[in-house]
N, C-alpha and C positions, 0 to 999 in steps of 0.2 A: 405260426409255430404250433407244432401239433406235441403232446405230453403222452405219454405211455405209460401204463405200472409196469415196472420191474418187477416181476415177482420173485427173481432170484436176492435182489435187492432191500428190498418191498419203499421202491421210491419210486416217483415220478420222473421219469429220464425225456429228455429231448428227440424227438422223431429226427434223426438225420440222414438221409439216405446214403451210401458209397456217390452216388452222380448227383448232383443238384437237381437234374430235371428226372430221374428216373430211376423209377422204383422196381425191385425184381421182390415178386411175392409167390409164395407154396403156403398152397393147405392141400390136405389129406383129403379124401373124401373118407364118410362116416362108416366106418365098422359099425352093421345091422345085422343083428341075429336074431331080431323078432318085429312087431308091427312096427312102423316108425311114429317117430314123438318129437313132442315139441323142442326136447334134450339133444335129438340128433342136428337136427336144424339149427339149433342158437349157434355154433361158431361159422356156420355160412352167414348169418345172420349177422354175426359181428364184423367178419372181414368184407361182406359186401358194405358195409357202412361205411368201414376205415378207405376201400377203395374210393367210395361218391368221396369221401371228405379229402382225401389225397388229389382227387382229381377237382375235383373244386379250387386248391393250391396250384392248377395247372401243370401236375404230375403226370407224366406218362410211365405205361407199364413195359413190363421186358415180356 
């Protein structure tokens, strides 16, 4: 069982996905308007993690 912050909430909610086996995920790619940093990179950085750990659950992506 995977736990998320709410930040709408600011609580620890239940990862559930709509299909038991399969996950559908969007991110953005980073608006740059000058050299890049280590600030553009942390949320690739965070969603590629949640992917290994979703797929370690034997989750497949859409």
């Amino acid at each position: 069982m995977i736990r998320l912050h709410n930040a709408l909430t600011r609580r620890l909610d239940d990862f559930t996905p709509l299909s038991p086996d399969k996950v559908a995920l969007y991110t953005c790619r980073p608006t740059v308007y000058d050299d890049l940093h280590v600030g553009n990179w942390a949320a690739y950085i965070y969603w590629d993690t949640l992917v290994r750990i979703l797929q370690l659950e034997r989750k497949r992506f859409l």
